[in-house]
GULUMZA-845742 format. One record per residue: x, y, z of N, C-alpha, C in turn. Coordinates in pm, whole numbers, plus 50000, padded with zeros to 5 digits. Last residue first. Layout:
N
XYZXYZXYZ
...
END
This chain:
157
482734949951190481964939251264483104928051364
484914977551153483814968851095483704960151216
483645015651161484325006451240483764989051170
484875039650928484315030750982484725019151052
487925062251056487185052550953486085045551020
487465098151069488005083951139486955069851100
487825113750802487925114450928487845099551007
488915124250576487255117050550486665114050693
491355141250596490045142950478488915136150511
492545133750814492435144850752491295151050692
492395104550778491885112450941491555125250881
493915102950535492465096650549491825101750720
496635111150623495945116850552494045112750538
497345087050791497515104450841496035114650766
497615067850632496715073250778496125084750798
499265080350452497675077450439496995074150525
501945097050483501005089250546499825090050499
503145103450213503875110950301503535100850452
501375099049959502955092450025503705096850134
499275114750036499395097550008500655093550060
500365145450056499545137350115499405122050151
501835143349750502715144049898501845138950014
499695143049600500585132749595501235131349742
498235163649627497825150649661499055139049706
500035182249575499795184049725499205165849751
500425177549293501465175749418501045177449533
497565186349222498055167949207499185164849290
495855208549468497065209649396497095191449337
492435210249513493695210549538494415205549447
490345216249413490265225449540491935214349620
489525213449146490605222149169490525226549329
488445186949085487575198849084488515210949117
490695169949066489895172048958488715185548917
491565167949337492385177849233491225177449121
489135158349435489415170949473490685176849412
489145133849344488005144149308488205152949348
491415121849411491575125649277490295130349223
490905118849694492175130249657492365135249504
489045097749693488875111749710489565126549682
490355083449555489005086949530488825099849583
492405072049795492425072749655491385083749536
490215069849996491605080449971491825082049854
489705041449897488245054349991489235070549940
491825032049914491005032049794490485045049803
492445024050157492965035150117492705035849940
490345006050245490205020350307490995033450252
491504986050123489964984850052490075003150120
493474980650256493554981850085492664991250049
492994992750604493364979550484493554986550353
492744997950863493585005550815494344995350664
491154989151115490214995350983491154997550848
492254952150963491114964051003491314973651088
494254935950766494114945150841493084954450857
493354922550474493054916850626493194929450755
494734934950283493134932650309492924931450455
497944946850276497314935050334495434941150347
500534953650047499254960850152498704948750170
503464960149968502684948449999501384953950111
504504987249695504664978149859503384969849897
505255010749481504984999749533505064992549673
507545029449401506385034849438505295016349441
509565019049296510285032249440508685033549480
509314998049129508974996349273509735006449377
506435016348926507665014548944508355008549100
504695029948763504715016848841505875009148833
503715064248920504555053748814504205038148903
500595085848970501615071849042502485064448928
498405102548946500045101648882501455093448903
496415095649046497045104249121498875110249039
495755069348938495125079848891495185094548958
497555055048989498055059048905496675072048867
498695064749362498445053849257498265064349127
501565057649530500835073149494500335063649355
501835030049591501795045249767501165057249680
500375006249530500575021249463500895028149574
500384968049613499504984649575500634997049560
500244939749648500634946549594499944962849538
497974926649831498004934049729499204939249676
497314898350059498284913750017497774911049881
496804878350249496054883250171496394896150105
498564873050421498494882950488497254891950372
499494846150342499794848950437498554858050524
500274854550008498954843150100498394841050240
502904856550085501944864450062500914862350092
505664843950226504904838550166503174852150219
507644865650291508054851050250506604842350144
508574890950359507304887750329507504872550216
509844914650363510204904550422509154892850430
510084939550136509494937550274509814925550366
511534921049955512504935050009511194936650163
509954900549908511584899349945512074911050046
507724919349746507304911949924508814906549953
509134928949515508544937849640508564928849749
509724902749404511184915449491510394923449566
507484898149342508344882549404509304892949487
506624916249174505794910749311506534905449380
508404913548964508324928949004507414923949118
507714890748845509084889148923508854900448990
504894894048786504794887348852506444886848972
503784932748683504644919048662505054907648755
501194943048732502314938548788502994932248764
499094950048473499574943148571500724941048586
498334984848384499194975448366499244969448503
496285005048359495904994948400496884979848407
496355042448406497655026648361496915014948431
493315059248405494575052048445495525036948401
492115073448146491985059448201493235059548273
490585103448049491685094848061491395084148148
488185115647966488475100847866490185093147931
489205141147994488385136347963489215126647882
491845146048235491295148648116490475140648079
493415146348461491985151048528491135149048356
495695140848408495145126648486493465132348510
496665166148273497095150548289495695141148294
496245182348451495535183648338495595169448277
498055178348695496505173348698495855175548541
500795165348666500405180948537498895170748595
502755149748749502365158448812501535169848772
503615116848619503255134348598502845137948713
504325094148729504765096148586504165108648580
506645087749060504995094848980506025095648813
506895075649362507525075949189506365081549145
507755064849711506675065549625507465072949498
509485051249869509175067349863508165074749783
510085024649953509145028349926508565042049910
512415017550159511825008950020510895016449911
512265039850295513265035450246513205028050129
509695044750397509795055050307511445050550236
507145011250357508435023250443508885029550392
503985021750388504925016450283506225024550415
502215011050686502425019350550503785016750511
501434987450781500404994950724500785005550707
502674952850698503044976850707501924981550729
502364929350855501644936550797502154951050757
505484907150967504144917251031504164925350893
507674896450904506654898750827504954903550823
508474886251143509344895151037508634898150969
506384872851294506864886551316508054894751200
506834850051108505244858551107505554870451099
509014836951213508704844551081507474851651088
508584837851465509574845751408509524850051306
506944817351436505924827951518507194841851495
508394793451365506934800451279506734812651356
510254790651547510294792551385509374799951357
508784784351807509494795951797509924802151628
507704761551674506694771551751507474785351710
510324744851660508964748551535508664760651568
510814743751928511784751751829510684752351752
508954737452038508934747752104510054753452005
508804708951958508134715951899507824727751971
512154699352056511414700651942510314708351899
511164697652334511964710952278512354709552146
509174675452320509074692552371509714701952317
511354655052257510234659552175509064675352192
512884654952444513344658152295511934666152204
510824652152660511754658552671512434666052536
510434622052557509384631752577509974645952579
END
């Protein structure tokens, strides 16, 4: 009985170690993750008819992002693979500018720094700011920055 306790108090302790190595970011770390841009010219990215880089991720380029986060198994934590400075901001896709975002986290998820996304690239588009100011904004904290601009997120259910 005895064996068998401290048997599944080792498991217990396994699983609940890994989890914690692999707690959620909710933001990219600036070591892994400093974020990469292919321009900085808003004429760029603000021009009629442009489409952001719709290139998928390459599947090995996923397998090293969540490695280098610590992130064993993805499925986990419902992640994205996402953009610290995405591409309709001038984001490369490259992994200095990549990292594992999780859905699941509320308020501070995927889906919220979209909301950001959107917004930072209607306000260089209309000129009431700089594509580097955006940029630095995003990658600097998108917390930070989404308090800033849209102010404190909806609360969900």
């Amino acid at each position: 009985m005895r064996a068998r306790t401290c048997l599944l108090t080792a498991a217990v302790t396994l699983c609940c170690a890994g989890i914690a190595l692999a707690a959620d970011p909710l933001l990219p770390d600036p070591n892994l993750t400093p974020g990469a841009v292919f321009t900085t010219d808003a004429a760029v990215v603000c021009a009629p008819g442009f489409v952001k880089p719709s290139q998928q991720t390459p599947e090995k380029l996923k397998a090293f992002i969540y490695r280098e986060y610590g992130i064993d198994d993805p499925s986990w934590g419902n992640y994205q693979i996402d953009y610290v400075i995405p591409p309709q901001l001038g984001g490369a896709q490259a992994p200095a500018n990549l990292w594992p975002q999780s859905f699941d986290i509320h308020p501070w998820n995927a889906a919220l720094k979209d909301r950001l996304e959107d917004y930072l690239y209607k306000q260089v588009c209309a000129g009431r700011m700089t594509l580097v100011e955006a940029q630095r904004e995003i990658s600097a904290d998108w917390i930070s920055a989404y308090r800033v601009y849209l102010g404190e997120p909806p609360h969900t259910p």
